[in-house]
LOTIKE-656409 format. One line per field, with one value per atom (N, C-alpha, C): chain; residue in one letter; x negated, y negated, z; residue number from 1. Coordinates in steps of 0.02 Angstrom, whole numbers, plus 32768, in hexadecimal, padded with zeros to 4 digits. Atoms other than C-alpha are relative to their C-alpha. Example, Ala and Ser with C-alpha at 12.3 -4.5 7.8 and 13.67 -1.06 7.14 Angstrom:
! LOTIKE-656409
chain <- A/A/A/A/A/A
res <- A/A/A/S/S/S
c1 <- 7FD3/7D99/7FD3/802A/7D54/8027
c2 <- 803B/80E1/7FC4/803B/8035/7FC9
c3 <- 8000/8186/8000/7FFD/8165/8025
n <- 1/1/1/2/2/2
***
This chain:
! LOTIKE-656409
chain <- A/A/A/A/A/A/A/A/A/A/A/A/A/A/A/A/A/A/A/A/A/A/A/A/A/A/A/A/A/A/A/A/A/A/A/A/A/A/A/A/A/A/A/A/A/A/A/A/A/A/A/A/A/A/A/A/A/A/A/A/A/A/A/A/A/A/A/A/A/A/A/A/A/A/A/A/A/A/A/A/A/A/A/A/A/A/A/A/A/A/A/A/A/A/A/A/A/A/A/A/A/A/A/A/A/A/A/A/A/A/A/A/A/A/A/A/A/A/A/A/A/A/A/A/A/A/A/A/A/A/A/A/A/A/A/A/A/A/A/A/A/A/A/A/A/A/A/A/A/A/A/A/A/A/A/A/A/A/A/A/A/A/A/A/A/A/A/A/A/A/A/A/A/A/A/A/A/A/A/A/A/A/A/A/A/A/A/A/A/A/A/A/A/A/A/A/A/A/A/A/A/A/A/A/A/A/A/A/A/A/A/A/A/A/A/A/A/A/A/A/A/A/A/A/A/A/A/A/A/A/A/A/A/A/A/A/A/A/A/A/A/A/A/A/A/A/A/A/A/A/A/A/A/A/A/A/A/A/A/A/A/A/A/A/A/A/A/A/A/A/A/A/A/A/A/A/A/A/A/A/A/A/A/A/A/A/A/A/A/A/A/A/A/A/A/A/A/A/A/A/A/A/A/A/A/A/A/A/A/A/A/A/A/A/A/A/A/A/A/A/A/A/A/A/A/A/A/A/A/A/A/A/A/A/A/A/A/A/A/A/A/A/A/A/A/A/A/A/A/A/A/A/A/A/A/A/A/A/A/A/A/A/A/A/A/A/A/A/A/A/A/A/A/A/A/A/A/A/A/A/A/A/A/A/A/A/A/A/A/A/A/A/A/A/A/A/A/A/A/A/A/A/A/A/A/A/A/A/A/A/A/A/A/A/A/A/A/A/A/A/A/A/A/A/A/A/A/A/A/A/A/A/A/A/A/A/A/A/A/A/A/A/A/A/A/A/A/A/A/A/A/A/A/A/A/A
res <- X/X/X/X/X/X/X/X/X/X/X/X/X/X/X/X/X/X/X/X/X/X/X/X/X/X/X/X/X/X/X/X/X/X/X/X/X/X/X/X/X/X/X/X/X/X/X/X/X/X/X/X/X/X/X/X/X/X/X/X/X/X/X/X/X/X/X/X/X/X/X/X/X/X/X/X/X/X/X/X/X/X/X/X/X/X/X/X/X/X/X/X/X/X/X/X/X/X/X/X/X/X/X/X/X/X/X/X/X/X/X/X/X/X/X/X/X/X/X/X/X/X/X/X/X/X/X/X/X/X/X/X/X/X/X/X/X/X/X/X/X/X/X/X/X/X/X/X/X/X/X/X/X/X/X/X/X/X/X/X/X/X/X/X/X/X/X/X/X/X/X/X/X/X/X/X/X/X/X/X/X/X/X/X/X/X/X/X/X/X/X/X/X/X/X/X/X/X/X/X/X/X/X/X/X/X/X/X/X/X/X/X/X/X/X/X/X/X/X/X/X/X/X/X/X/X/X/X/X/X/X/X/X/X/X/X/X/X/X/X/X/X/X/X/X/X/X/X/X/X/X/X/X/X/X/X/X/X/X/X/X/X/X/X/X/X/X/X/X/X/X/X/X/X/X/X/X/X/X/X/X/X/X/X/X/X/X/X/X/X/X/X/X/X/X/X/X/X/X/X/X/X/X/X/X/X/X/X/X/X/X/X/X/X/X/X/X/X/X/X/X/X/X/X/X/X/X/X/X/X/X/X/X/X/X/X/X/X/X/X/X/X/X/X/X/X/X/X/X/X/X/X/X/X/X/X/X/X/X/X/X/X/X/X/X/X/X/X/X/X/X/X/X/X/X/X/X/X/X/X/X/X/X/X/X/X/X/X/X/X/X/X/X/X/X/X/X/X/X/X/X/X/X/X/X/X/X/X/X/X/X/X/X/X/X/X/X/X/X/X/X/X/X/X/X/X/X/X/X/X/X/X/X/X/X/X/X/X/X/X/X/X/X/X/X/X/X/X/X/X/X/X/X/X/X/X
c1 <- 8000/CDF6/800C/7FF8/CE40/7FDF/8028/CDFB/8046/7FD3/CEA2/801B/7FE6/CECB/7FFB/8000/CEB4/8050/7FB2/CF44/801E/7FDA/CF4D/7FFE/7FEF/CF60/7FD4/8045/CEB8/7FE8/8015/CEAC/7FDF/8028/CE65/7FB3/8039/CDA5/7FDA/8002/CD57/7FCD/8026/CD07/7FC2/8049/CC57/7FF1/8025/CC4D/800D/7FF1/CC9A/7FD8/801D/CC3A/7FAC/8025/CBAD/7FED/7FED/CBE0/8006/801B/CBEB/7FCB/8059/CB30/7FE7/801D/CB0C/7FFE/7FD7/CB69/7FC5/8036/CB05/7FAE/804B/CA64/7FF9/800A/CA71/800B/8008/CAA0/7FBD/804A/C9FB/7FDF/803F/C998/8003/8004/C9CC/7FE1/8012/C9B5/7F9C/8036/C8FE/7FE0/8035/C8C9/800A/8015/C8FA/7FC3/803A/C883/7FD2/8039/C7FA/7FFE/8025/C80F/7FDF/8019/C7F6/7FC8/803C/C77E/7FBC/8030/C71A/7FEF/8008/C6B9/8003/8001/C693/8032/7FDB/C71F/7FE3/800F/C6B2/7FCD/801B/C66F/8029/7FD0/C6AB/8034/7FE4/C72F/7FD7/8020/C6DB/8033/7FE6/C6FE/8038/7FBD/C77C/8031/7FBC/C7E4/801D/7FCE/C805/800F/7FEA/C814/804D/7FAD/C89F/802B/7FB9/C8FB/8008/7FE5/C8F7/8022/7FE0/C944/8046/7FB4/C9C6/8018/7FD8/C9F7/8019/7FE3/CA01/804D/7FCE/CA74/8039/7FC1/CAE0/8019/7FE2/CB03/8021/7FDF/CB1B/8039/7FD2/CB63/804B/7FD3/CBD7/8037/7FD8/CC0D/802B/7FF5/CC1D/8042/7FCC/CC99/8030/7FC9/CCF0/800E/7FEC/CCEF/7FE2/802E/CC72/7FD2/8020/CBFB/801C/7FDC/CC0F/8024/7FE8/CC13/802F/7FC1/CC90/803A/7FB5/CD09/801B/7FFD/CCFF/802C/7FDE/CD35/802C/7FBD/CDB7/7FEF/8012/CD59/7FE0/8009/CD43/7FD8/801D/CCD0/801A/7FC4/CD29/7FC2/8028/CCE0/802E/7FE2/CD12/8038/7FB6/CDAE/8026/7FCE/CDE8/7FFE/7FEA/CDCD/7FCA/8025/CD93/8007/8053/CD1B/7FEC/801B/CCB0/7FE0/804B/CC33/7FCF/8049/CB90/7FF0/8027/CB5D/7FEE/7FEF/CBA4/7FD9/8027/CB67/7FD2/803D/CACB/7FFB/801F/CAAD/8028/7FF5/CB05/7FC4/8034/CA7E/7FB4/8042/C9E4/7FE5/8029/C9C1/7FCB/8033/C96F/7FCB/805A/C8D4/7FD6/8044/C881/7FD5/8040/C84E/7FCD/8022/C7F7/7FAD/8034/C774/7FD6/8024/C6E0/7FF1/8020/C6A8/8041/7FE4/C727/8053/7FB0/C7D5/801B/7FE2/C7F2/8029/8001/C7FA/8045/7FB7/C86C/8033/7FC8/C8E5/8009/7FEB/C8E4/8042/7FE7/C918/8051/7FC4/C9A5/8023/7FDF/C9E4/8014/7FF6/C9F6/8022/7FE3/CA33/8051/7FB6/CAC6/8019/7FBE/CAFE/800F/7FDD/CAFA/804D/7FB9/CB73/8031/7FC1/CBD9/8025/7FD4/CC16/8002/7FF6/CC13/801A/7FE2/CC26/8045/7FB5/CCE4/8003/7FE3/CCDB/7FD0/800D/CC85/7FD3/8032/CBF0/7FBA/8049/CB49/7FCD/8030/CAAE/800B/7FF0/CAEB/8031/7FC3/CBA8/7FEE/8026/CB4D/7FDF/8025/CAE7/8029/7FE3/CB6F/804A/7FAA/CC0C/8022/7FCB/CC68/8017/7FCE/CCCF/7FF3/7FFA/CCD7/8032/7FC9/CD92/800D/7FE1/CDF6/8030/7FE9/CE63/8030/7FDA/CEBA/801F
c2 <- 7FB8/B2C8/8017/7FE8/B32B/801D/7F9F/B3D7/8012/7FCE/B421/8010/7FFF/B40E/7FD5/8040/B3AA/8003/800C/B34C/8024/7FE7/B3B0/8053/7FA9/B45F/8018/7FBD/B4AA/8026/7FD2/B4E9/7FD8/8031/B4B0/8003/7FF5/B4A3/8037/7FA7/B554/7FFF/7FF5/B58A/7FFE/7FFA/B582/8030/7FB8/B639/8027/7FBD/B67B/7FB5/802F/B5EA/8020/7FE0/B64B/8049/7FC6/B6EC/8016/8007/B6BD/7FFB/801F/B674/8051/7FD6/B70F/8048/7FC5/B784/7FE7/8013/B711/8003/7FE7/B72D/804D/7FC0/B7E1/8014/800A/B7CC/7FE8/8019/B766/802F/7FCB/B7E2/802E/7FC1/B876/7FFC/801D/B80E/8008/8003/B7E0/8052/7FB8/B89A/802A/7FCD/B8DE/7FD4/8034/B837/8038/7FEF/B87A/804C/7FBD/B930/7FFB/800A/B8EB/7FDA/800C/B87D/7FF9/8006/B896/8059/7FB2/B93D/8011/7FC4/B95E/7FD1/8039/B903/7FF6/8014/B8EE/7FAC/8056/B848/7FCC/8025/B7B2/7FF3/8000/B796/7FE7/801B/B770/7FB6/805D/B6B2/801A/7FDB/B720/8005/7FE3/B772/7FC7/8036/B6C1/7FCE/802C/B655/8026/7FE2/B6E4/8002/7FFB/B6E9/7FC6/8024/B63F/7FD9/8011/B628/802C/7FDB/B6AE/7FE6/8017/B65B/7FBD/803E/B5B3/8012/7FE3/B610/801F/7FF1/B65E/7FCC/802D/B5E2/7FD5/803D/B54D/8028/7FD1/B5CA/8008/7FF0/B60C/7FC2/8045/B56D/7FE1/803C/B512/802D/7FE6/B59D/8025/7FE9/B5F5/7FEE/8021/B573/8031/7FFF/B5C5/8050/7FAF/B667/8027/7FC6/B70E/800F/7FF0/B710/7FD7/801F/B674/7FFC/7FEB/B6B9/8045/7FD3/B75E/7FEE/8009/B716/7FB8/802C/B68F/7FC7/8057/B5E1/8001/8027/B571/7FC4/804E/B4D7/7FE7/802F/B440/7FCD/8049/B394/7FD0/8034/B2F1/7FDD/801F/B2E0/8041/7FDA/B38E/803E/7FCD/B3F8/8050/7FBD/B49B/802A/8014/B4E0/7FAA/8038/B445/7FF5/7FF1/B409/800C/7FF2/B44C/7FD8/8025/B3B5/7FFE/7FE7/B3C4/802D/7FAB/B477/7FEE/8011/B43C/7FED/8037/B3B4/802C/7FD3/B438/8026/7FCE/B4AD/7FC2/801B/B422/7FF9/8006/B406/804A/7FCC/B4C6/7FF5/8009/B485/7FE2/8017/B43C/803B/7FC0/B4F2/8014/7FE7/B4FF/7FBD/8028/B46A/802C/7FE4/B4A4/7FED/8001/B4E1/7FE4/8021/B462/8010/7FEF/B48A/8032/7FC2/B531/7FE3/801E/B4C9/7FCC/8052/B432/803B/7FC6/B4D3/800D/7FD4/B528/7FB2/802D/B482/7FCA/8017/B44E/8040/7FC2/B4FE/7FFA/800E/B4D9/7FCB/804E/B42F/801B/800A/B468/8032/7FE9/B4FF/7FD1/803A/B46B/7FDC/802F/B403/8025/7FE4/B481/801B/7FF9/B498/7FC0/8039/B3E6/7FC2/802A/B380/7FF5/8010/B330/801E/7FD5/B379/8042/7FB9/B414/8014/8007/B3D9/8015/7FE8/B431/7FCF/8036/B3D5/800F/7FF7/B419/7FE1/801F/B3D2/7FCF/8048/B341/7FD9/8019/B333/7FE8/7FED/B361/7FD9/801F/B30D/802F/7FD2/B3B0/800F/7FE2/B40E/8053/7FB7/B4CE/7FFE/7FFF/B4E5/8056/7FC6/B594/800B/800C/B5C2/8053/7FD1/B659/7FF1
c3 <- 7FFF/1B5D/8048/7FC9/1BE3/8016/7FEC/1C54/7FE6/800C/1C31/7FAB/8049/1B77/7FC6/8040/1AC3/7FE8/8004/1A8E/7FBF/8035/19F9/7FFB/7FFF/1A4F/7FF8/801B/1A16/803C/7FE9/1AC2/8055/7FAE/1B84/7FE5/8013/1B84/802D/7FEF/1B9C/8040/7FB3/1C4E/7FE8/7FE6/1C7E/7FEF/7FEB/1CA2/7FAA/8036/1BF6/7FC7/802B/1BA2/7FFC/7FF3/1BE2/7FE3/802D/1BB8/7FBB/803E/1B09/7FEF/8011/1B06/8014/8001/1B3B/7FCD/803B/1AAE/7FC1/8027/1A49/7FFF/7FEF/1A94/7FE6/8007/1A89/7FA8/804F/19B2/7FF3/801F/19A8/8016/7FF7/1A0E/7FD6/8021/19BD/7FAF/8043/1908/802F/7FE0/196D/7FDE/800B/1986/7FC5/8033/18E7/7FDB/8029/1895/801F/8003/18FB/7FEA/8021/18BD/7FBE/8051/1818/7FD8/7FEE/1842/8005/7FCC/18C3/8004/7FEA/18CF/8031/7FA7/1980/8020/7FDC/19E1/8040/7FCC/1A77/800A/8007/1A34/800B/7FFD/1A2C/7F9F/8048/1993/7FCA/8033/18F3/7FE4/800D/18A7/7FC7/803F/181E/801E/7FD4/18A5/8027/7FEB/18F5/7FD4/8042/1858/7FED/802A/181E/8040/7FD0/18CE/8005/8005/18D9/7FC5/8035/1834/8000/7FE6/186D/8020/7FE4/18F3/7FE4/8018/18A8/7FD5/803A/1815/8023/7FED/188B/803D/7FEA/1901/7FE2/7FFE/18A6/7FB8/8030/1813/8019/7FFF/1877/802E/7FEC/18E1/7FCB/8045/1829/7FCC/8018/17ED/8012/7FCC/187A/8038/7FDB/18EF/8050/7FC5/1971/7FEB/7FEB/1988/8002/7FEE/19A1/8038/7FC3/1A43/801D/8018/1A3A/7FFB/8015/19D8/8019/7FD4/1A38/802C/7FC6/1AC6/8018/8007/1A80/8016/7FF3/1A95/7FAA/8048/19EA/800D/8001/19C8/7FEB/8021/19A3/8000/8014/1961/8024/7FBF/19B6/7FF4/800E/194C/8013/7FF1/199D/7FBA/803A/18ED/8014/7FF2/18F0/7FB2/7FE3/18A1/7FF2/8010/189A/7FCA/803E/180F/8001/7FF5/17DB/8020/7FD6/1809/8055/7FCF/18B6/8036/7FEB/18B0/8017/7FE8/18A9/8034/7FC2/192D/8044/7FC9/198B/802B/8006/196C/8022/7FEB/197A/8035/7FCE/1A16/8013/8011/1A0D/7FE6/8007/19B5/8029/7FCB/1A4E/8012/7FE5/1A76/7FC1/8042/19CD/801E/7FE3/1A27/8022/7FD6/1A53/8038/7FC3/1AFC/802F/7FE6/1B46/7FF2/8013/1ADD/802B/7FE9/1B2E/805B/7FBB/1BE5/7FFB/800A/1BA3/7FF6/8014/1B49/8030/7FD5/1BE3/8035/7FD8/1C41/7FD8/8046/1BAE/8022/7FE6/1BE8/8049/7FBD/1C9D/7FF9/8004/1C82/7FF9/8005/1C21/8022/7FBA/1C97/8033/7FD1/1D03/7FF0/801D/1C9D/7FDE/8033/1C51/804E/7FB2/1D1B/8013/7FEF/1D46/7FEB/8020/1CB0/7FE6/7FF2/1CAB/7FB6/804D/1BE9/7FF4/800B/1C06/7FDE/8029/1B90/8005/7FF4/1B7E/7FDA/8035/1B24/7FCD/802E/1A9E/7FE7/8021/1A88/800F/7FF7/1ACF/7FD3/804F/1A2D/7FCE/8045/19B6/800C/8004/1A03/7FF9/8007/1A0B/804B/7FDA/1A90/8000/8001/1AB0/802A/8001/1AC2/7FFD/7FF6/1AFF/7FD8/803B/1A78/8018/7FED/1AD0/803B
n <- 1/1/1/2/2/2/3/3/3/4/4/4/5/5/5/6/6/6/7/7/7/8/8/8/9/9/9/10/10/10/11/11/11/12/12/12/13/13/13/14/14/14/15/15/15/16/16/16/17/17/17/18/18/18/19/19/19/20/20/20/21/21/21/22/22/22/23/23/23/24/24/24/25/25/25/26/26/26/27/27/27/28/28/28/29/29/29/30/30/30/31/31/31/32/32/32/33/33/33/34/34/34/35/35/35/36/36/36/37/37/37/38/38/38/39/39/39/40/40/40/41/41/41/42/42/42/43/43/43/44/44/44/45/45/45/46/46/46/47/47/47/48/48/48/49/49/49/50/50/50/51/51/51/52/52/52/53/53/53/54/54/54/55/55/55/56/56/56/57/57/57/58/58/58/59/59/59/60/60/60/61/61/61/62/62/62/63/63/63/64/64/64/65/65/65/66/66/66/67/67/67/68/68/68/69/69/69/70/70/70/71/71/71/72/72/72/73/73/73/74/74/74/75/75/75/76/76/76/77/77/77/78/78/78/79/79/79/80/80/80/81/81/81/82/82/82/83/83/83/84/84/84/85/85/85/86/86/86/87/87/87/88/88/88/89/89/89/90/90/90/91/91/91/92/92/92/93/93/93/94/94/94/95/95/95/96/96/96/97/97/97/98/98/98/99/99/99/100/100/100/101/101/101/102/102/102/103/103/103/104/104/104/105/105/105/106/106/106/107/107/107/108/108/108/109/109/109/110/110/110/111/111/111/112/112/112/113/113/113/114/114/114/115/115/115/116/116/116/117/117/117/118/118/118/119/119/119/120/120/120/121/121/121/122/122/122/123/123/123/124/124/124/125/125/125/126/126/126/127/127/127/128/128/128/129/129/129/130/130/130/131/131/131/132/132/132/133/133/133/134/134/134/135/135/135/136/136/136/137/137/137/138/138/138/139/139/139/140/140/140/141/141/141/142/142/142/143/143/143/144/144/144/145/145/145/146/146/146/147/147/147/148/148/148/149/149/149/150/150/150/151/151/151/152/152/152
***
């Protein structure tokens, strides 16, 4: 695998910064999903979330990530801004399966006390490697054997 291109055209592999920029389009879909859960909820929102409002966002996010990886070949924020997931034969989208192990490494923050610390440090890691690593790989395509490929 090159930095500049797959041999079957799907595209160079997508920057750091707009790899970013996506994660963040996506952040802002889960939050907003987030605060309507807790209107519905959670009565006073100055608590902490009730065990409903994060059972159902994290079942949103699971559903739209690996959802939308597994049928339009990446996120919102993604396909917004013209990068695709590919699997390690180059296809796009990938398989649920895929999807998934895309998605898994996210349940370490579900560990108590301790998960939230490792997540945060899985997060640092891969802005590390998605600027350094020769394939552009976060802990995530790292899991799943995929790619995030520019497609414009």
């Amino acid at each position: 695998m090159t930095d500049n291109a797959f041999s079957r055209g799907l595209g160079p592999l997508a920057p750091g910064a707009t790899r970013i920029a996506a994660r963040l389009i996506d952040a802002a879909v889960v939050l907003t999903v987030f605060s309507a859960l807790r209107s519905v909820f959670d009565n006073g929102l100055t608590e902490a979330p009730s065990l409903a409002t994060s059972l159902a966002t994290l079942a949103f996010a699971f559903g739209y990530e690996v959802g939308m990886v597994a049928t339009r070949g990446g996120t919102l924020g993604k396909l917004i801004l013209g990068l695709r997931v590919t699997d390690e034969t180059e296809a796009t989208p990938p398989s649920v399966r895929t999807s998934v192990m895309r998605w898994l490494p996210n349940v370490v923050a579900a560990v108590p006390f301790i998960g939230p610390i490792i997540a945060l440090a899985l997060v640092l890691a891969s802005l590390i490697w998605i600027f350094t690593d020769s394939e552009r790989r976060s802990i995530f395509d790292k899991t799943a054997m995929t790619h995030v490929v520019s497609v414009r």
